[in-house]
PDB file of N, CA, C and O in Angstrom:
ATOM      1  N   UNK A   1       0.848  -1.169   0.000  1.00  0.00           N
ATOM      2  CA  UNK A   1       0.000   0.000   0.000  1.00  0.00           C
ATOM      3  C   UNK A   1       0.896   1.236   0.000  1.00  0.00           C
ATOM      4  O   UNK A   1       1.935   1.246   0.660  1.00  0.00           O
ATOM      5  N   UNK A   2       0.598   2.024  -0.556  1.00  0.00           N
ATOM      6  CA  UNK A   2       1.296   3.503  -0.690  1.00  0.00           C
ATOM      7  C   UNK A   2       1.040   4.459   0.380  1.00  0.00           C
ATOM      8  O   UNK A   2      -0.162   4.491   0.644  1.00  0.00           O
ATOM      9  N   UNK A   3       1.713   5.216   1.060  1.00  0.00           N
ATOM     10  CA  UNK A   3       1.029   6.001   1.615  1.00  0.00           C
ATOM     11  C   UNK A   3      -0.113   6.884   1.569  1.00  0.00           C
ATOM     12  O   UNK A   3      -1.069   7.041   2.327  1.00  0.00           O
ATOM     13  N   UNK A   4       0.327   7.557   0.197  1.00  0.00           N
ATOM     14  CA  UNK A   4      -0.641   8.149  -0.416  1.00  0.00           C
ATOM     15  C   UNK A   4      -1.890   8.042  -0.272  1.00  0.00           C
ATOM     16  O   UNK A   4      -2.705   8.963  -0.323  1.00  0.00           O
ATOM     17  N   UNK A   5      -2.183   6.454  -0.011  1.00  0.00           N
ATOM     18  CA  UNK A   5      -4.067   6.303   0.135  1.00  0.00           C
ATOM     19  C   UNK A   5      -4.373   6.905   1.399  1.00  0.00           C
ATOM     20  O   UNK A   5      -5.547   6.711   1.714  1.00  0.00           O
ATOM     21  N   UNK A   6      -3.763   7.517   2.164  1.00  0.00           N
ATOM     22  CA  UNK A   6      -4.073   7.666   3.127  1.00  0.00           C
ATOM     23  C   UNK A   6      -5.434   9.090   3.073  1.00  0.00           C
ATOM     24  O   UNK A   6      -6.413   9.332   3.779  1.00  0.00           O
ATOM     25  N   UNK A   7      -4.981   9.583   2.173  1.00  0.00           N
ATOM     26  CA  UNK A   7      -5.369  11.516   1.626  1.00  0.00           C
ATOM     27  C   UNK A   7      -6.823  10.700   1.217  1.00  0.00           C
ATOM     28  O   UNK A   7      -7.788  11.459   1.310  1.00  0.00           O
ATOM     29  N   UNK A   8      -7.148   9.415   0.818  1.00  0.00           N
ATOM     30  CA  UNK A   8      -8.530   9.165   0.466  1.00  0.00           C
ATOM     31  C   UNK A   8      -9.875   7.958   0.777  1.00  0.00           C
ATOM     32  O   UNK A   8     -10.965   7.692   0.269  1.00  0.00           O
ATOM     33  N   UNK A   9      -8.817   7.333   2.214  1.00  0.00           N
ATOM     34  CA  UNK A   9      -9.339   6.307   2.297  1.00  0.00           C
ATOM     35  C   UNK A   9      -9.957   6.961   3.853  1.00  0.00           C
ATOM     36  O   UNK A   9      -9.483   7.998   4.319  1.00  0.00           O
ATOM     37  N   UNK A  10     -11.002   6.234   4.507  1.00  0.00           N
ATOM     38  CA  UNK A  10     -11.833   6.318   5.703  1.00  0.00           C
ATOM     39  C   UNK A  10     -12.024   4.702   6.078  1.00  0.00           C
ATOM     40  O   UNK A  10     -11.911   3.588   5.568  1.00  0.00           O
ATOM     41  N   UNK A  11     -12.423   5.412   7.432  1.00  0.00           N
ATOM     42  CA  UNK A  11     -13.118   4.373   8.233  1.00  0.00           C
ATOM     43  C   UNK A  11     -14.481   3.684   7.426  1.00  0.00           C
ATOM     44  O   UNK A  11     -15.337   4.461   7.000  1.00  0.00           O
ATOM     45  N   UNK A  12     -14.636   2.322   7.249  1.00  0.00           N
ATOM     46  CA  UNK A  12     -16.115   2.367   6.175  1.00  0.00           C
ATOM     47  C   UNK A  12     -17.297   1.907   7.520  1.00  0.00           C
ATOM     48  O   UNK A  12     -18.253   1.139   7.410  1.00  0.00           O
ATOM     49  N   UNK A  13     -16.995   2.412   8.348  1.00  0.00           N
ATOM     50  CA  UNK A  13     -18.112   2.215   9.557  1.00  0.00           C
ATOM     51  C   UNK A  13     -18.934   3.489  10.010  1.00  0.00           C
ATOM     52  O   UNK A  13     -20.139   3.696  10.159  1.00  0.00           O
ATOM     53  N   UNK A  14     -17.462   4.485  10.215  1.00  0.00           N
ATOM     54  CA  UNK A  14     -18.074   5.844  10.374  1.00  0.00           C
ATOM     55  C   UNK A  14     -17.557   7.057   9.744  1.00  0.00           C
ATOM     56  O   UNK A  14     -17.862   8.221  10.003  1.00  0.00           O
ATOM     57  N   UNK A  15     -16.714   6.606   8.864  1.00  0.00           N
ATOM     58  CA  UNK A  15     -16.483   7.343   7.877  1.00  0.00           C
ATOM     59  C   UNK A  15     -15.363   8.548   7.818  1.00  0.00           C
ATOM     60  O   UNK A  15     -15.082   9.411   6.987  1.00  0.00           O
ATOM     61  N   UNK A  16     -14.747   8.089   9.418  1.00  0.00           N
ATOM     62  CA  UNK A  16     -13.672   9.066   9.862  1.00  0.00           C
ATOM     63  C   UNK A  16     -12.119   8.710   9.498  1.00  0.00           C
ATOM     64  O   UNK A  16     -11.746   7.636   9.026  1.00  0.00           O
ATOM     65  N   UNK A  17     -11.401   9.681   9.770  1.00  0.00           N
ATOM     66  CA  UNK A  17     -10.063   9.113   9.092  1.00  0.00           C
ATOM     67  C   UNK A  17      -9.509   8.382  10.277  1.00  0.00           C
ATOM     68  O   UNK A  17      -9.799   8.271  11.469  1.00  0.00           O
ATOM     69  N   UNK A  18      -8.438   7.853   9.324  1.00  0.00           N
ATOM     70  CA  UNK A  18      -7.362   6.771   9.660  1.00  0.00           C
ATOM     71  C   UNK A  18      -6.075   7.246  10.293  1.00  0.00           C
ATOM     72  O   UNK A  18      -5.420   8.243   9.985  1.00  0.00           O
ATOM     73  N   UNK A  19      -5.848   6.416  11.168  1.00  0.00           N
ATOM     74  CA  UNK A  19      -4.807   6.436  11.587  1.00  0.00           C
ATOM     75  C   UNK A  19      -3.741   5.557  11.022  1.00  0.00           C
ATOM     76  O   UNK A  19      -4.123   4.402  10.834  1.00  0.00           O
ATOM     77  N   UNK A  20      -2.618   5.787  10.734  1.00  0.00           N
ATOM     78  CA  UNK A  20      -1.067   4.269  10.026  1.00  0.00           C
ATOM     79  C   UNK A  20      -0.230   3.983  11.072  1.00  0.00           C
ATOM     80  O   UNK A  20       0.543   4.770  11.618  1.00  0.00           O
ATOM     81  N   UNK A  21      -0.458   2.523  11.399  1.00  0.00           N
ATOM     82  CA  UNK A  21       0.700   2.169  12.275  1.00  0.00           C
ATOM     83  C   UNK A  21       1.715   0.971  11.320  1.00  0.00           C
ATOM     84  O   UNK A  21       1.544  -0.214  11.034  1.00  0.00           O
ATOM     85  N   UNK A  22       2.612   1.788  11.081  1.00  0.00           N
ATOM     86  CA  UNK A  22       3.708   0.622   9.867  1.00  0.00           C
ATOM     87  C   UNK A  22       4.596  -0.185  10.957  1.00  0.00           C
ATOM     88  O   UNK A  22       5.386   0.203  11.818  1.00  0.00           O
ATOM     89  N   UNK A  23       4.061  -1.694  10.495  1.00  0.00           N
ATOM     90  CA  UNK A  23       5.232  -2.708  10.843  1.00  0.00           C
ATOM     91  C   UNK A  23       6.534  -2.537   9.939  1.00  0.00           C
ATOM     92  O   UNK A  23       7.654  -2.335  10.407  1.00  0.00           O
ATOM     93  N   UNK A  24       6.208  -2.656   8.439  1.00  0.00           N
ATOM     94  CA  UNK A  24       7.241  -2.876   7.481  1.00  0.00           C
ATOM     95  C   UNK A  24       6.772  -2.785   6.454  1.00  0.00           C
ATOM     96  O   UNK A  24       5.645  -3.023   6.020  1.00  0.00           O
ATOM     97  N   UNK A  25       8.088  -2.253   5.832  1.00  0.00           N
ATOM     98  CA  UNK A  25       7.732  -1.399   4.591  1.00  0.00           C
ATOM     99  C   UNK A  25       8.628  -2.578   3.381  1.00  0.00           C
ATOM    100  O   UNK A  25       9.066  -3.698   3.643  1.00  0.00           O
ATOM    101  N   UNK A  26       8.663  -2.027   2.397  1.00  0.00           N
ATOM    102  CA  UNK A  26       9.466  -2.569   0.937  1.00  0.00           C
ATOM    103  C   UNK A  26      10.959  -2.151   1.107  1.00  0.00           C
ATOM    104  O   UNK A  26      11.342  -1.106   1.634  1.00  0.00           O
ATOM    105  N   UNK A  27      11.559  -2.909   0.697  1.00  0.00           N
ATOM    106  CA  UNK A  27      13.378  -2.495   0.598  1.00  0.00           C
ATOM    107  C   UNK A  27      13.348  -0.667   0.157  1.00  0.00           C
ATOM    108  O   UNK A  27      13.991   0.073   0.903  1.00  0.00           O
ATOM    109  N   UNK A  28      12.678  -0.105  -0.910  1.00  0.00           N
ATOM    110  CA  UNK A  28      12.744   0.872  -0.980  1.00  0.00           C
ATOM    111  C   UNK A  28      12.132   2.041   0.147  1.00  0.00           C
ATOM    112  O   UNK A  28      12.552   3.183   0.335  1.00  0.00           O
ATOM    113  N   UNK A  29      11.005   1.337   0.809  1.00  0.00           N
ATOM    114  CA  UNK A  29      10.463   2.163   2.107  1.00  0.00           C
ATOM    115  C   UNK A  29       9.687   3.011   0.939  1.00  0.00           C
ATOM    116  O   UNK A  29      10.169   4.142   0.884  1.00  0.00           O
ATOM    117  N   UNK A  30       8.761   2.837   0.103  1.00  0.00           N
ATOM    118  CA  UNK A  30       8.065   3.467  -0.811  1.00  0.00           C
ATOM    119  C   UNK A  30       6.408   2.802  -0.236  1.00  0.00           C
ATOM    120  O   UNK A  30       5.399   3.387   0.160  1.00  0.00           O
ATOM    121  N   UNK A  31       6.691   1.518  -0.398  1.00  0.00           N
ATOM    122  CA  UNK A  31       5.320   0.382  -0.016  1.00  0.00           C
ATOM    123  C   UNK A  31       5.156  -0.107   1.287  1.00  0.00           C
ATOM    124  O   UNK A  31       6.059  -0.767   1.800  1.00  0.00           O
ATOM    125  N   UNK A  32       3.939   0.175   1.987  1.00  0.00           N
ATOM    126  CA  UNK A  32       3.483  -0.540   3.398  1.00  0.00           C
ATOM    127  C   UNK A  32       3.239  -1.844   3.096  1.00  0.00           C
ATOM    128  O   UNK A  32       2.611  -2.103   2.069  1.00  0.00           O
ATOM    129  N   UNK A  33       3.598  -2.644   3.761  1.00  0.00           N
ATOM    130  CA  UNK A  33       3.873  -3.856   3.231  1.00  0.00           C
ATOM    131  C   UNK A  33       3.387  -4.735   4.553  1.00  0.00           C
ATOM    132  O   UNK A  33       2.912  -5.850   4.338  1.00  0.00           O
ATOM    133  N   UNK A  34       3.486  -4.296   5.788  1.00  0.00           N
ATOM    134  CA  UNK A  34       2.707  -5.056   6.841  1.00  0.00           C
ATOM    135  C   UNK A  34       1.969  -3.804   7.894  1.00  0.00           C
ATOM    136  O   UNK A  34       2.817  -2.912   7.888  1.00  0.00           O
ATOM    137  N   UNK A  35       1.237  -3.514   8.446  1.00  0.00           N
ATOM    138  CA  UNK A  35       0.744  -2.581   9.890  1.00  0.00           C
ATOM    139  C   UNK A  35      -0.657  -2.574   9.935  1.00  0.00           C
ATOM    140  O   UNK A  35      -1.476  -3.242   9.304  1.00  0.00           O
ATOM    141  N   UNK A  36      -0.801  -1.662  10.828  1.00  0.00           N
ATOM    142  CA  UNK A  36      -2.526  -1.333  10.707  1.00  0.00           C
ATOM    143  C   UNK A  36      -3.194  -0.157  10.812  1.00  0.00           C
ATOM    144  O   UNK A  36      -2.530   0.738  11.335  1.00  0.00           O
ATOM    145  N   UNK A  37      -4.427   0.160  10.441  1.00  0.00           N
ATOM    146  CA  UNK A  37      -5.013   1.664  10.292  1.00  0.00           C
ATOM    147  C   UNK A  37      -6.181   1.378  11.216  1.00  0.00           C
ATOM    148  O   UNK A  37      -7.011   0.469  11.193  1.00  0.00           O
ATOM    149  N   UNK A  38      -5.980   2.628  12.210  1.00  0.00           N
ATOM    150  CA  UNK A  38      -7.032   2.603  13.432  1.00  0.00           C
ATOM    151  C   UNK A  38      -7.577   3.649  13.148  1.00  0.00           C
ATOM    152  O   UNK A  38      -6.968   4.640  12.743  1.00  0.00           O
ATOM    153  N   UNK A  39      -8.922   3.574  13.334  1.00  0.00           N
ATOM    154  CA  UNK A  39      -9.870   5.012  13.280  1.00  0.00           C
ATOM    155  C   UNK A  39      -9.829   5.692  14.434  1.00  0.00           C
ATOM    156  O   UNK A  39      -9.783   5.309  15.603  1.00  0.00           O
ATOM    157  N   UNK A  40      -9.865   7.253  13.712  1.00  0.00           N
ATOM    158  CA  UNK A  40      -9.506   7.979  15.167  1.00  0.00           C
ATOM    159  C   UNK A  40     -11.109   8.112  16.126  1.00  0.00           C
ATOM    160  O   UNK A  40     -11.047   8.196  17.352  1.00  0.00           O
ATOM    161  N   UNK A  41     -12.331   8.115  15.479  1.00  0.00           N
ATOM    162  CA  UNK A  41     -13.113   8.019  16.274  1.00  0.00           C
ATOM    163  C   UNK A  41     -13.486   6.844  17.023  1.00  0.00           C
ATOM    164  O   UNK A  41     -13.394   6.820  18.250  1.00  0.00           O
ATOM    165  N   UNK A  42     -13.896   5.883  16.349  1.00  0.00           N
ATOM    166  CA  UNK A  42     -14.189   4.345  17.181  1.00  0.00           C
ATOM    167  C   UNK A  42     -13.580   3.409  17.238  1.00  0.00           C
ATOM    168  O   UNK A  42     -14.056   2.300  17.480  1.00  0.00           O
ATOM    169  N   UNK A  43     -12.043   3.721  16.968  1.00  0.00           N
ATOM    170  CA  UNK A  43     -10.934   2.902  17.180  1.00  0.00           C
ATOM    171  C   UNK A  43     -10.831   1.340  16.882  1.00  0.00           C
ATOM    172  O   UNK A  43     -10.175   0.599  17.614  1.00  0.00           O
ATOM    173  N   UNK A  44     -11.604   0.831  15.622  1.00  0.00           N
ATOM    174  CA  UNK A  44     -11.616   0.217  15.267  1.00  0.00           C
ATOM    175  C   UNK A  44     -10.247  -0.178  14.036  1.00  0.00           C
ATOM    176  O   UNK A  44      -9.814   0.610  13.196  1.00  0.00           O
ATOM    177  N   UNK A  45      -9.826  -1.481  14.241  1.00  0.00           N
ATOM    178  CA  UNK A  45      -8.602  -1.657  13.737  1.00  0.00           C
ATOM    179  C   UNK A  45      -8.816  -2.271  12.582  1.00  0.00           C
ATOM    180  O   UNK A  45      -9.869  -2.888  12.423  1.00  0.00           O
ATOM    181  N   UNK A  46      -7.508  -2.184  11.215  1.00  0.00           N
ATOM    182  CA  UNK A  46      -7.877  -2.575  10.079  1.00  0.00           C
ATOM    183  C   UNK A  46      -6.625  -3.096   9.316  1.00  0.00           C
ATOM    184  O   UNK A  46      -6.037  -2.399   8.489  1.00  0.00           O
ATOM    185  N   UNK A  47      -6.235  -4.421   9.658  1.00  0.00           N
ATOM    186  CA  UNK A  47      -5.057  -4.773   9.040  1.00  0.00           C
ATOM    187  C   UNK A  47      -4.209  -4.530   7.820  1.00  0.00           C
ATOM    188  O   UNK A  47      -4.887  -4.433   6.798  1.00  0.00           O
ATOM    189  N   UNK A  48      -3.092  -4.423   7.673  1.00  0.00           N
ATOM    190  CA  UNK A  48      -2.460  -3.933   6.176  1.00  0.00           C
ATOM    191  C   UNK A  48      -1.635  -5.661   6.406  1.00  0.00           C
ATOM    192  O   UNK A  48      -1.056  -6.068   7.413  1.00  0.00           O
ATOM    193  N   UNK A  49      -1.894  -6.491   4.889  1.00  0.00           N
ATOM    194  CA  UNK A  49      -1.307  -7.566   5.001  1.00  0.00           C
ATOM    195  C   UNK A  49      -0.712  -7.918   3.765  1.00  0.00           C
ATOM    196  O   UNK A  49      -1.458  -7.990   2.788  1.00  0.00           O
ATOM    197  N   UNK A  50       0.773  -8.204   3.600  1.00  0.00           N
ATOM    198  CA  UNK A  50       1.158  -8.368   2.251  1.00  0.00           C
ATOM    199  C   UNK A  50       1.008  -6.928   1.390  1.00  0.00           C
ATOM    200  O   UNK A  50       1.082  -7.053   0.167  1.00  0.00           O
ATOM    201  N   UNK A  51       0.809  -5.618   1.906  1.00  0.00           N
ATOM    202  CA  UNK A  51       0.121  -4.669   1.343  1.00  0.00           C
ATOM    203  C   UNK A  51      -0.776  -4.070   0.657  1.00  0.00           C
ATOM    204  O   UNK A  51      -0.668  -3.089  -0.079  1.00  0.00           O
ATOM    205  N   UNK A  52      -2.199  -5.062   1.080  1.00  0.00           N
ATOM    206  CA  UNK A  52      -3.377  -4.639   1.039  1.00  0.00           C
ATOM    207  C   UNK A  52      -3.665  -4.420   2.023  1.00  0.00           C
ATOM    208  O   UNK A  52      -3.322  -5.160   2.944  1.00  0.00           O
ATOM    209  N   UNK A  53      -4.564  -3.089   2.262  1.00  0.00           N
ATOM    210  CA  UNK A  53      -5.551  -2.975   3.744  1.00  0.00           C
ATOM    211  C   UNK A  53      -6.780  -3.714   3.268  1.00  0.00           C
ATOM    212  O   UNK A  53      -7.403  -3.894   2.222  1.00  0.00           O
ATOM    213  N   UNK A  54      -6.819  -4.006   4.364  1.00  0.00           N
ATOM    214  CA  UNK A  54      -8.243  -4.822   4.733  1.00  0.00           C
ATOM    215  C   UNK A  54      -9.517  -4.046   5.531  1.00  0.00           C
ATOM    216  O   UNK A  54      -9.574  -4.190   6.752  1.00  0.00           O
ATOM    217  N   UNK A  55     -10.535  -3.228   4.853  1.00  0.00           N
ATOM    218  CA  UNK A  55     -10.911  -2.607   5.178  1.00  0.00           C
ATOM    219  C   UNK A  55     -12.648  -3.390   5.373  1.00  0.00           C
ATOM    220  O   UNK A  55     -13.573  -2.621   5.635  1.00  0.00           O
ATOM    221  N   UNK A  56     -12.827  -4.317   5.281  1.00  0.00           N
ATOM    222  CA  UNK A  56     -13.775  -4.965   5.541  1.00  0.00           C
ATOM    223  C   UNK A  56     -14.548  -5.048   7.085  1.00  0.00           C
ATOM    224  O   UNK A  56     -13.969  -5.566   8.041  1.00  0.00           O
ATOM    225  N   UNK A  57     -15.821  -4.513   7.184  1.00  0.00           N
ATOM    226  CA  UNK A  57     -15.574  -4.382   8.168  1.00  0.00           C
ATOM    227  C   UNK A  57     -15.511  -5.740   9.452  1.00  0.00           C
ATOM    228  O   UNK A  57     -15.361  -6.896   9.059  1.00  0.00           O
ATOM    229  N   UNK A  58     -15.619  -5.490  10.689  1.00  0.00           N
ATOM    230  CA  UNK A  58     -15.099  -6.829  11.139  1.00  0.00           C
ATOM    231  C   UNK A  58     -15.579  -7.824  11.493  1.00  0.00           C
ATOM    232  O   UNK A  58     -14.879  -8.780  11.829  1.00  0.00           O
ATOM    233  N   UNK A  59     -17.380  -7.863  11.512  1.00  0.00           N
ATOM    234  CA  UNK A  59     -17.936  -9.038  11.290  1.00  0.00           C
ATOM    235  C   UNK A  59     -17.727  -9.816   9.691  1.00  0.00           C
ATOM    236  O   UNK A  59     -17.774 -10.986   9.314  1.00  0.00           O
ATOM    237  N   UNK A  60     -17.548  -8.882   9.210  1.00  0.00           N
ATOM    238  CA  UNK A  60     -17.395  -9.644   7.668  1.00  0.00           C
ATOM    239  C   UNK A  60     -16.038 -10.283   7.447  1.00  0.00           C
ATOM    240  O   UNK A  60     -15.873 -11.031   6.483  1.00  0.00           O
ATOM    241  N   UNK A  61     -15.096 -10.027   8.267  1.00  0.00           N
ATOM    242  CA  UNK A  61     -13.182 -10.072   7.737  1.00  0.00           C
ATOM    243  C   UNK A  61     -13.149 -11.772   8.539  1.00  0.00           C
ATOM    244  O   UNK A  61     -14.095 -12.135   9.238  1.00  0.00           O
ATOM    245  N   UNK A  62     -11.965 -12.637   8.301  1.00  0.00           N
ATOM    246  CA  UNK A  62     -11.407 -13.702   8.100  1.00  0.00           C
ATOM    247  C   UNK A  62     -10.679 -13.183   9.272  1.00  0.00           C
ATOM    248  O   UNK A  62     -10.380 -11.995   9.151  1.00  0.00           O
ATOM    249  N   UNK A  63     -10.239 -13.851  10.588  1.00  0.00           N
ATOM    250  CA  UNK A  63      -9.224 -13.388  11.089  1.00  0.00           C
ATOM    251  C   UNK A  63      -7.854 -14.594  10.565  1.00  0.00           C
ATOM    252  O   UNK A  63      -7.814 -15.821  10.475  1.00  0.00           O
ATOM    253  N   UNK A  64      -7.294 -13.974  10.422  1.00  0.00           N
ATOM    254  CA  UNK A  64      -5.759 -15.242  10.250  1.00  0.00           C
ATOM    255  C   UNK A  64      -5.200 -15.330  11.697  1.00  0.00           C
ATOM    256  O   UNK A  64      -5.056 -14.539  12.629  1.00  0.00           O
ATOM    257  N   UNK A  65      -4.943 -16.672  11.464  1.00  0.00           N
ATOM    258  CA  UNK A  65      -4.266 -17.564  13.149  1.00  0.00           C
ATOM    259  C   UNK A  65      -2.787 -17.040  13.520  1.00  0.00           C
ATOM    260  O   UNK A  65      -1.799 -17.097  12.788  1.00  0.00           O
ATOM    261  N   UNK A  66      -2.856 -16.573  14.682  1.00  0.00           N
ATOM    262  CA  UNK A  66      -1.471 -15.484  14.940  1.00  0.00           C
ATOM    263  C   UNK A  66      -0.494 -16.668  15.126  1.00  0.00           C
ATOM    264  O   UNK A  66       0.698 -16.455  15.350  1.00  0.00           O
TER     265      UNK A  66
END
């Protein structure tokens, strides 16, 4: 994921912005490549995996086995 999405993506619950917490980025540090985006109002969390966010919300999302 680019940073960039950040300027256009929301919370899809309440529609507020995001917060970026980066685990790890690409050798170049261009691509988010593992972290997560927390909403600043209802603090709901939203995985970045392989560098897609997963913005689904969280009755609907898959959790993967830690």
């Amino acid at each position: 994921m680019k940073e960039d999405l950040m300027d256009i993506i929301c919370c899809p619950l309440d529609k507020q912005d995001l917060e970026l917490d980066v685990e790890e980025r690409d050798e170049d540090g261009e691509e988010i490549l593992e972290g997560t985006l927390v909403c600043t109002e209802c603090g709901e969390r939203y995985p970045i995996e392989e560098g897609i966010p997963n913005l689904l919300p969280p009755d609907m999302r898959e959790e993967t086995p830690a």
